[in-house]
C-alpha positions as a LaTeX table, in Angstrom:
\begin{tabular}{lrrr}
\hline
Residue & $x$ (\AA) & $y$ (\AA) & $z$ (\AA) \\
\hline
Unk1 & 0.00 & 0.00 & 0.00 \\
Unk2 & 1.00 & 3.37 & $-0.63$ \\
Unk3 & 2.07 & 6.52 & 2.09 \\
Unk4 & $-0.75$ & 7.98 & 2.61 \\
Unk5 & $-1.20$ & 11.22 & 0.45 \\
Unk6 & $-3.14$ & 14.41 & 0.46 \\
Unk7 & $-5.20$ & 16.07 & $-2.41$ \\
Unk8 & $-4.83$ & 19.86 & $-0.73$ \\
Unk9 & $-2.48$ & 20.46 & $-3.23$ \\
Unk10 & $-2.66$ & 19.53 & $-6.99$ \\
Unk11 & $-1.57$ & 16.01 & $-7.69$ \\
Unk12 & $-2.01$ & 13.04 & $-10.27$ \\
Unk13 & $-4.90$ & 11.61 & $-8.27$ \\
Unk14 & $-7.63$ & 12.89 & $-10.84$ \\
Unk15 & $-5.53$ & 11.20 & $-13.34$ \\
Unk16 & $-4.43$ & 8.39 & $-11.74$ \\
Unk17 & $-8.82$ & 7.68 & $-10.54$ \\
Unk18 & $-8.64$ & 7.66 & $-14.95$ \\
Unk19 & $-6.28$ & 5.67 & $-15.64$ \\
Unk20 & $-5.23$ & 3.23 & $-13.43$ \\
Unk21 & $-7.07$ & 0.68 & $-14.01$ \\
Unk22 & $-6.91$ & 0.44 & $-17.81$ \\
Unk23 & $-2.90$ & 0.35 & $-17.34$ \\
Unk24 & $-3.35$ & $-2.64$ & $-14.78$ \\
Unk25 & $-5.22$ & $-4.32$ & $-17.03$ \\
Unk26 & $-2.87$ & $-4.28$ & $-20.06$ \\
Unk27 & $-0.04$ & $-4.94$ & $-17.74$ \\
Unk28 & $-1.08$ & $-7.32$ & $-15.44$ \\
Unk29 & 1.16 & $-8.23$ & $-12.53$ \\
Unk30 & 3.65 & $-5.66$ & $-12.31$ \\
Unk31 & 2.18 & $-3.98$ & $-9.19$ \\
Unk32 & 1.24 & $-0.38$ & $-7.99$ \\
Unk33 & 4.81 & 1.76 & $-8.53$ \\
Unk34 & 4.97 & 0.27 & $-11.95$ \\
Unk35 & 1.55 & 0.84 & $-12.90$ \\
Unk36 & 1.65 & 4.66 & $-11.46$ \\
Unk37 & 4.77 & 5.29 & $-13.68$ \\
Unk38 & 3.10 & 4.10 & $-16.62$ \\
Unk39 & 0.02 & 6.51 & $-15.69$ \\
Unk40 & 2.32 & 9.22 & $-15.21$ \\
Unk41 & 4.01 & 8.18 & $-18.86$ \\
Unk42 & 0.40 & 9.06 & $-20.18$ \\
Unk43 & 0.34 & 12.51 & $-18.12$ \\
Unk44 & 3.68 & 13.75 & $-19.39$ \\
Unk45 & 2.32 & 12.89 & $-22.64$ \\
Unk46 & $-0.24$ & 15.38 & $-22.67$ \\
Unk47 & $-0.15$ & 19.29 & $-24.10$ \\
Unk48 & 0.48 & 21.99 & $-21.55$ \\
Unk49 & $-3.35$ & 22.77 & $-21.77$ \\
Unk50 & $-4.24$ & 19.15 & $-21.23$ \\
Unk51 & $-2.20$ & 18.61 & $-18.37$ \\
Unk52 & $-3.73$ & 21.59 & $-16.20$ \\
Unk53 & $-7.31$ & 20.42 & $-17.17$ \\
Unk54 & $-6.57$ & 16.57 & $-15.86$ \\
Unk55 & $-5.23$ & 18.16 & $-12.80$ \\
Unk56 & $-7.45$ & 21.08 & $-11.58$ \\
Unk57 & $-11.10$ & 19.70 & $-13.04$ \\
Unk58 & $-12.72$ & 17.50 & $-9.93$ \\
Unk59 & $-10.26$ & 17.53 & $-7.47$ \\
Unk60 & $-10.89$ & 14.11 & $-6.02$ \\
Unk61 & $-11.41$ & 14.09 & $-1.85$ \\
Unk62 & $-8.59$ & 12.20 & 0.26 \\
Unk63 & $-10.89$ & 9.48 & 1.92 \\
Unk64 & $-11.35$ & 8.65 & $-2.29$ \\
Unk65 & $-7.73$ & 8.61 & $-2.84$ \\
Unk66 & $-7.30$ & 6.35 & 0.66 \\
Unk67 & $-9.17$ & 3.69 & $-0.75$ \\
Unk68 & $-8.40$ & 4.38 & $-4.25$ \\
Unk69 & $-6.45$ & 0.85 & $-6.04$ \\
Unk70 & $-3.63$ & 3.19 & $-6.86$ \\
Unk71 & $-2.81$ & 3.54 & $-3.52$ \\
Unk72 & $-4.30$ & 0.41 & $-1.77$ \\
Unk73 & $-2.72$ & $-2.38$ & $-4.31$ \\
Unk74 & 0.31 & $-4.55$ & $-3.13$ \\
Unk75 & 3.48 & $-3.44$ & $-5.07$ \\
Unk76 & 6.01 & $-6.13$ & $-4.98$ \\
Unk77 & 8.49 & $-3.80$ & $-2.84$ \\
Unk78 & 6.26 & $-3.02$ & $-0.24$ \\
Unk79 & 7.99 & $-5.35$ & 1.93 \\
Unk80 & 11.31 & $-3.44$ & 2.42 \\
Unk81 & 10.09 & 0.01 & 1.58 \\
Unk82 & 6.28 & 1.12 & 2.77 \\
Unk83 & 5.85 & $-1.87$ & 5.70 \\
Unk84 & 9.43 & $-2.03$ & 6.60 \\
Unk85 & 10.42 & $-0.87$ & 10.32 \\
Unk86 & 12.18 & 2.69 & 10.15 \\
Unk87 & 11.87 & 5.91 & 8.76 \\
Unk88 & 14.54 & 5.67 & 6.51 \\
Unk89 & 15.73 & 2.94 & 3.40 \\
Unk90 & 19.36 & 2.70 & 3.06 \\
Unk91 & 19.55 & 0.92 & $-0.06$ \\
Unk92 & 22.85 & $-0.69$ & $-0.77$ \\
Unk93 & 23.61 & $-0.65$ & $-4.57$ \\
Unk94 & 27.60 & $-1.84$ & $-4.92$ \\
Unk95 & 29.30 & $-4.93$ & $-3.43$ \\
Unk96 & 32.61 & $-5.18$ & $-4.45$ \\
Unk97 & 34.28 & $-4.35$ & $-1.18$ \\
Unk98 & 32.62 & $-6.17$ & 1.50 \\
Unk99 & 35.13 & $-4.94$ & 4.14 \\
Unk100 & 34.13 & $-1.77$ & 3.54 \\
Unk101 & 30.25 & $-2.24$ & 3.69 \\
Unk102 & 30.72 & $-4.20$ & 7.36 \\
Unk103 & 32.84 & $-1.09$ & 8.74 \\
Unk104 & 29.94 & 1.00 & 7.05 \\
Unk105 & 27.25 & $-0.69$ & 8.75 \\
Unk106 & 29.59 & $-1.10$ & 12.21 \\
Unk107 & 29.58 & 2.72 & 12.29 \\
Unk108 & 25.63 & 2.88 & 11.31 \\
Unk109 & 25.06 & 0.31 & 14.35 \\
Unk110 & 26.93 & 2.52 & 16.49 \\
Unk111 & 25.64 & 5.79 & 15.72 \\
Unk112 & 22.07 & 4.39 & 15.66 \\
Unk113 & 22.76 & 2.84 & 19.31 \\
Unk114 & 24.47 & 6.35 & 20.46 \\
Unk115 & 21.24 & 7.58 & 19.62 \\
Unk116 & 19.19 & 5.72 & 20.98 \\
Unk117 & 20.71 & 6.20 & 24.00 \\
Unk118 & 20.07 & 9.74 & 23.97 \\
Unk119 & 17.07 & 10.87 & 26.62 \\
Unk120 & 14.66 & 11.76 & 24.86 \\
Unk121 & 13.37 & 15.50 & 24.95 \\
Unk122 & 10.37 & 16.24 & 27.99 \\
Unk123 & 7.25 & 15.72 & 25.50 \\
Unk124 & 8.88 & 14.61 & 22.73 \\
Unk125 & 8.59 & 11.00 & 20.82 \\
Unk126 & 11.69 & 8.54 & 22.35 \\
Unk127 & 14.30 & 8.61 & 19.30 \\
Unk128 & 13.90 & 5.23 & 17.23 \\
Unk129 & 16.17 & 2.34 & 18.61 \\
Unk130 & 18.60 & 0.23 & 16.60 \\
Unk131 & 19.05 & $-0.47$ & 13.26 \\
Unk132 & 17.97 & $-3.42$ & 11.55 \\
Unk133 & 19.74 & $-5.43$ & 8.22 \\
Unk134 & 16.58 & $-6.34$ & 6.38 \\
Unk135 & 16.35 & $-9.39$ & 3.93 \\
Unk136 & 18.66 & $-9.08$ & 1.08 \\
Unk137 & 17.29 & $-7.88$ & $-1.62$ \\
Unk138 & 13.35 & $-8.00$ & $-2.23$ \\
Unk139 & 11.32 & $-9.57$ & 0.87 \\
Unk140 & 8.19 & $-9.19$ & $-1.21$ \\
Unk141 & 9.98 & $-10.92$ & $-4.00$ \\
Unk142 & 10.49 & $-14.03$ & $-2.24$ \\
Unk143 & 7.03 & $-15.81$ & $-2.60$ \\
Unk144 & 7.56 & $-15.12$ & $-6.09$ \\
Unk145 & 10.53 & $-15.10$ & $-7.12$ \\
Unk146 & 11.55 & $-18.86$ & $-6.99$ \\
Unk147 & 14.33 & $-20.91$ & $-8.26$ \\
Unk148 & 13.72 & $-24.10$ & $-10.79$ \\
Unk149 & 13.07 & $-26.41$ & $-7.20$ \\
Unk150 & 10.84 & $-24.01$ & $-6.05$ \\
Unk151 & 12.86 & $-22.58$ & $-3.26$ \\
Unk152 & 12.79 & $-18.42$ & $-2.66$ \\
Unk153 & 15.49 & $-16.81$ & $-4.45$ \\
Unk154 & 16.24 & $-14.25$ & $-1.43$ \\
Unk155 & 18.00 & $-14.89$ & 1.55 \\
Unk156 & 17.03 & $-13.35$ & 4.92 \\
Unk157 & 20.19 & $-12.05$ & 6.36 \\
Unk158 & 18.79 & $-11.70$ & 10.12 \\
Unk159 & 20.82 & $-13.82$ & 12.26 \\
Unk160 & 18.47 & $-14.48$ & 14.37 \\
Unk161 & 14.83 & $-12.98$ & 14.17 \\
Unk162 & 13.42 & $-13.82$ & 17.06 \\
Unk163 & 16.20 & $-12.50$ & 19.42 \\
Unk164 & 15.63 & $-9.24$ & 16.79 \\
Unk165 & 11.79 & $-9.96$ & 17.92 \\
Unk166 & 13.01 & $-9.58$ & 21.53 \\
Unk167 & 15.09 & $-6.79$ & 21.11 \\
Unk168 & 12.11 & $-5.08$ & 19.45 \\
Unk169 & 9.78 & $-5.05$ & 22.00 \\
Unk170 & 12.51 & $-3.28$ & 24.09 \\
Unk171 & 12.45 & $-0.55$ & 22.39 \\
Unk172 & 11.10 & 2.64 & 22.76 \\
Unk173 & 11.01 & 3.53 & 19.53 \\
Unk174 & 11.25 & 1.74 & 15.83 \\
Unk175 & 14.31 & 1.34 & 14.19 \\
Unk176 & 15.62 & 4.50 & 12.08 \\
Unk177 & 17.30 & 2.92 & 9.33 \\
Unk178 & 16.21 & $-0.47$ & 7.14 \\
Unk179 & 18.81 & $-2.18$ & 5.41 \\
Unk180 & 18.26 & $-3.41$ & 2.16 \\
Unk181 & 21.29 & $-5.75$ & 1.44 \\
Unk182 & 20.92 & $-8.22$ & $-1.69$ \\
Unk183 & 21.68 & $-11.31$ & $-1.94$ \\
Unk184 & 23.86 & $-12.50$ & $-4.54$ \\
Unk185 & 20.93 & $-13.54$ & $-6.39$ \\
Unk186 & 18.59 & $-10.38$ & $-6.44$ \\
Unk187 & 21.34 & $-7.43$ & $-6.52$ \\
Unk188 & 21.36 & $-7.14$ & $-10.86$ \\
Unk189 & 18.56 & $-4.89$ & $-9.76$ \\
Unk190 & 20.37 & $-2.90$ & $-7.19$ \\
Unk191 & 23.61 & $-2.75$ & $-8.99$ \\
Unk192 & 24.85 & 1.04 & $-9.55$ \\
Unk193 & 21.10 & 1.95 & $-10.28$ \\
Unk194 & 20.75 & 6.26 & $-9.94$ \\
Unk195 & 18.56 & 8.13 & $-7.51$ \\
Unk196 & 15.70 & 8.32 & $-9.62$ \\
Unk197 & 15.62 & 4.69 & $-9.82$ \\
Unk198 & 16.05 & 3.91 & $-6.03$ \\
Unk199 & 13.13 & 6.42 & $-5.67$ \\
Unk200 & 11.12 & 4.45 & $-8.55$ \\
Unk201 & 11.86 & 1.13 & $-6.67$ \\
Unk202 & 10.72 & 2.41 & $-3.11$ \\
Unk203 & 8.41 & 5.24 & $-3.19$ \\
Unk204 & 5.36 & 6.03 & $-5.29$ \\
Unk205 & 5.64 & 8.49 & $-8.32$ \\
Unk206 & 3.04 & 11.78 & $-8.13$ \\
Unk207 & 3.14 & 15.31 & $-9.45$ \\
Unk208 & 3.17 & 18.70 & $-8.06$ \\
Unk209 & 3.40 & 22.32 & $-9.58$ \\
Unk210 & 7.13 & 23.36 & $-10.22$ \\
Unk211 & 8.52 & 25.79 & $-8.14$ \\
Unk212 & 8.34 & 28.91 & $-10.04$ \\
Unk213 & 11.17 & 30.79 & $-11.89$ \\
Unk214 & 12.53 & 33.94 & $-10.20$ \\
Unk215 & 11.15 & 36.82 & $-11.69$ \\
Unk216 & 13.36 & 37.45 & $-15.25$ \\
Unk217 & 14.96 & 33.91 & $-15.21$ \\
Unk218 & 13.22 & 31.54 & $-18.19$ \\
Unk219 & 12.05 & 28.65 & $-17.70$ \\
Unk220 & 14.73 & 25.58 & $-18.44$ \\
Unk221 & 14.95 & 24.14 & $-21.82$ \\
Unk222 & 14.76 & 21.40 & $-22.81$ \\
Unk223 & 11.84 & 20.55 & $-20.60$ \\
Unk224 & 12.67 & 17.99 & $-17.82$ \\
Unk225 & 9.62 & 16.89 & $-15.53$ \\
Unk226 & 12.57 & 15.99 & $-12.67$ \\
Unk227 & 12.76 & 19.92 & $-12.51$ \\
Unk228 & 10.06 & 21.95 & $-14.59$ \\
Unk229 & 7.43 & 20.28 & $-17.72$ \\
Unk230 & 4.49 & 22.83 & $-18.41$ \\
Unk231 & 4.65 & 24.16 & $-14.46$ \\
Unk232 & 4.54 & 20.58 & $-13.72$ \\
Unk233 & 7.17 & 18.12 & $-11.41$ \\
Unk234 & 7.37 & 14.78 & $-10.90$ \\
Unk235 & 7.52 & 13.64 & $-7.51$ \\
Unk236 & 7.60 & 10.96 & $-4.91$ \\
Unk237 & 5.99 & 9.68 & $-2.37$ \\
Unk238 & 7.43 & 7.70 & 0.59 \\
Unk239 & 10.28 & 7.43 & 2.65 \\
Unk240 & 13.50 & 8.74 & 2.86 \\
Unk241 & 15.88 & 6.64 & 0.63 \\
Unk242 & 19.74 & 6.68 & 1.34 \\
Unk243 & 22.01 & 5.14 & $-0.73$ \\
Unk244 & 25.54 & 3.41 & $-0.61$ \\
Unk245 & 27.45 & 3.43 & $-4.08$ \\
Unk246 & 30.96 & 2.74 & $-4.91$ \\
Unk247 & 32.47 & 5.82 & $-3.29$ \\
Unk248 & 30.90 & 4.76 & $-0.09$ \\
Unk249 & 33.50 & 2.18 & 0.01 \\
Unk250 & 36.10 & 4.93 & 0.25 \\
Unk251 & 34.40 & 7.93 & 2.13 \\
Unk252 & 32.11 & 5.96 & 4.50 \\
Unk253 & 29.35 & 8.26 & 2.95 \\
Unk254 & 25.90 & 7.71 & 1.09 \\
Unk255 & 23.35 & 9.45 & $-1.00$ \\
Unk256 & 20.77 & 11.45 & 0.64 \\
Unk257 & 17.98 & 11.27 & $-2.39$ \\
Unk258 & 15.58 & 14.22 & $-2.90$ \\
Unk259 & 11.82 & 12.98 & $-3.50$ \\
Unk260 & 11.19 & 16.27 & $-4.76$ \\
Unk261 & 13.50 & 19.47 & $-6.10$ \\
Unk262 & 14.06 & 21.70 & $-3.29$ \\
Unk263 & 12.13 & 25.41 & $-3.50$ \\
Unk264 & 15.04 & 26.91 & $-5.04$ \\
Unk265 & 14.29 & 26.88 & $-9.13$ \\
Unk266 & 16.67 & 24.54 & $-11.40$ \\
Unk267 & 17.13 & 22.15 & $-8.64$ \\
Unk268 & 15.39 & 18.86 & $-9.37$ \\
Unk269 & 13.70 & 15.64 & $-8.30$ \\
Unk270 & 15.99 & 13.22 & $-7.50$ \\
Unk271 & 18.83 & 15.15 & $-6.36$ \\
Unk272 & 21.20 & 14.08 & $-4.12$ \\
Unk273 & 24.18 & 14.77 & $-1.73$ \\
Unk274 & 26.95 & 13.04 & 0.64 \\
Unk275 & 26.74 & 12.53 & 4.15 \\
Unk276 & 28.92 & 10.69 & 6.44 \\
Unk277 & 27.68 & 7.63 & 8.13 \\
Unk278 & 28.35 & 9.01 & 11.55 \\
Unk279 & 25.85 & 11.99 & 10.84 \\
Unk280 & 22.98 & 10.06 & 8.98 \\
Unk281 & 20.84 & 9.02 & 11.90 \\
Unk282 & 20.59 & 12.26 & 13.36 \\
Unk283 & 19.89 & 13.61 & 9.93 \\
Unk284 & 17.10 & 11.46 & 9.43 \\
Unk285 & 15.19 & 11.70 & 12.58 \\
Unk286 & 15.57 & 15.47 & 12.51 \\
Unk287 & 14.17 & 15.68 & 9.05 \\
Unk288 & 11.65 & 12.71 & 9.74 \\
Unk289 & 10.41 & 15.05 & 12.57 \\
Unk290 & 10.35 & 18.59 & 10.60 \\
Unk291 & 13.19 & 19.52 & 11.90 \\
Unk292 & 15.35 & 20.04 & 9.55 \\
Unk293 & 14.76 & 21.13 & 6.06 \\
Unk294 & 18.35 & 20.70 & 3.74 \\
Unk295 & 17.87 & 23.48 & 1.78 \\
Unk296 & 21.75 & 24.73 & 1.66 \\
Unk297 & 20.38 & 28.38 & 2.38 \\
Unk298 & 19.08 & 28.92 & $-1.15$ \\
Unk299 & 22.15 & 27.48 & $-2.67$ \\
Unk300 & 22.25 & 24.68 & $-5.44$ \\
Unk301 & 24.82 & 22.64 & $-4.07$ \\
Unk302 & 23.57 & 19.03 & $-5.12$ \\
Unk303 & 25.56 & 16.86 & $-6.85$ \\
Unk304 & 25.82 & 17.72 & $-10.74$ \\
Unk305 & 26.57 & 14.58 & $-11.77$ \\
Unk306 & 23.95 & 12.85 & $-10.20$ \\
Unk307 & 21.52 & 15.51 & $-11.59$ \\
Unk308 & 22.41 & 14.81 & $-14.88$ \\
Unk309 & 22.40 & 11.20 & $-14.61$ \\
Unk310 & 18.81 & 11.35 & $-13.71$ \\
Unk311 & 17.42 & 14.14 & $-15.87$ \\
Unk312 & 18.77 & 11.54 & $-18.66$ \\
Unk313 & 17.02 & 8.71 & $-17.52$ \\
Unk314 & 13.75 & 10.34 & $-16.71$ \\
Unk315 & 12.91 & 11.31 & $-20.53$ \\
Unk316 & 13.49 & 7.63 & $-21.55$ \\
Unk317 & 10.26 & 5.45 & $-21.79$ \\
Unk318 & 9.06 & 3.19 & $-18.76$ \\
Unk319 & 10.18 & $-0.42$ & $-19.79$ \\
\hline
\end{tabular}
């Protein structure tokens, strides 16, 4: 099941309540993120005129959307993204160094712990307790993703779940982070994939009016809907997704991942930028909470690269 949205402001729900079902129907079986992206395909499609019109005509109410097949259908992620323990994903996408990725997730274990340890502030909600390595890979995929004697492909890396049970009911608070570590067998699919495809993978694609242009500054061309299409964005909803590439291996440092541009015009969907292990789990509860808003005062200071990388991959069609 989806996170839960809201209709206050202008979304694909109108659009979606259209054309959902039609798309499910012609592809059968891929599940909710897949079929949404195909939906939004048809959006993107449409002329500048057409777009505003499926948007603003009949605004549909949030109890609709709530019960709505686009957002209550299983996607086959679910598992380890929208019912996972935590408020974050930390999505591990390289594994050629796996010395580096068990000093990565030492550090994670202890800054999670040092958190946790933390008293809580009078009135406030106890910070979330320790981390937890989820199954490798695709949970969800296991009961259908079998080998040729009919055994799950994915392997569940918890050494022990119940003492993890035990240890649960301990504490005060979920866990902050969820692991997603692939087996050998699932992680083609993880592999070096960008920040737009993490968020593809884990969240649930919607739209939202583009920031606006500062007064004399054009709007971009070509078009991009990461960053501006027609006064239109693409964006996503659902948790926080981190991820660990192969410069983690050498800098102990992942990808925060932007589900939506930040206010400042030109940034984009999808953008991303470096933080140190040690620093994530306070980052993440503080934004989790409202916090914190990473904004870098106004100033584009995302990772280029990474920008690019995505803004390529968005225009090419959903396979």
């Amino acid at each position: 099941m989806a996170s839960s949205q809201t209709t206050t402001e202008p979304s694909l729900a109108r659009f979606l309540a259209e054309h959902y079902g039609t798309t499910k129907a012609r592809f059968p079986g891929e599940g909710r993120r897949k079929w949404r992206l195909r939906v939004a395909e048809l959006f993107w499609g449409l002329s500048s005129e057409q777009k505003g019109a499926s948007i603003s005509q009949n605004p549909v109410l949030p109890e609709s959307v709530e019960d709505a097949d686009f957002t209550a259908d299983d996607d086959p992620l679910d598992a380890i993204s929208d019912d996972a323990p935590g408020v974050g994903l930390l999505l591990r996408t390289d594994y050629s160094d796996e010395g580096a990725w068990q000093a990565f997730y030492a550090k994670l274990q202890e800054a999670e712990a040092e958190l946790a340890s933390e008293p809580a502030p009078s009135g406030a909600d106890a910070a979330p307790g320790t981390p937890r390595e989820g199954p490798s890979g695709a949970q969800a995929a296991a009961s259908s993703s079998t080998d040729a004697e009919g055994d799950t492909a994915m392997d569940v890396e918890d050494e022990d779940a119940e003492a993890d049970a035990e240890a649960d009911d301990g504490d005060d608070g979920a866990p902050i982070f969820y692991v997603i570590n692939a087996s050998p067998a699932e992680r083609a699919r993880f592999t070096g994939i960008s920040n737009l495809a993490a968020l593809r993978l884990l969240n649930d694609v919607d739209v939202r009016r583009a920031p606006a242009p500062p007064q004399g500054t054009k709007r971009i061309r070509p078009p991009n809907r990461l960053v501006d299409h027609d006064g239109w964005q693409e964006v996503y909803v659902g948790k926080t997704v981190w991820v660990y590439d192969t410069r983690s291996n050498a800098d102990q440092c992942v990808r925060l991942v932007s589900p939506k541009s930040a206010a400042m015009y030109g940034t984009a969907t999808a953008d991303s930028w470096r933080a140190r292990v040690s620093h994530i789990c306070e980052l993440q509860v503080n934004m989790a909470s409202g916090a914190l808003t990473i904004d870098f005062g106004g100033l584009d200071r995302w990772d280029y690269g990474e920008r690019v990388r995505n803004l390529e991959e968005a225009v090419r069609p959903v396979s």
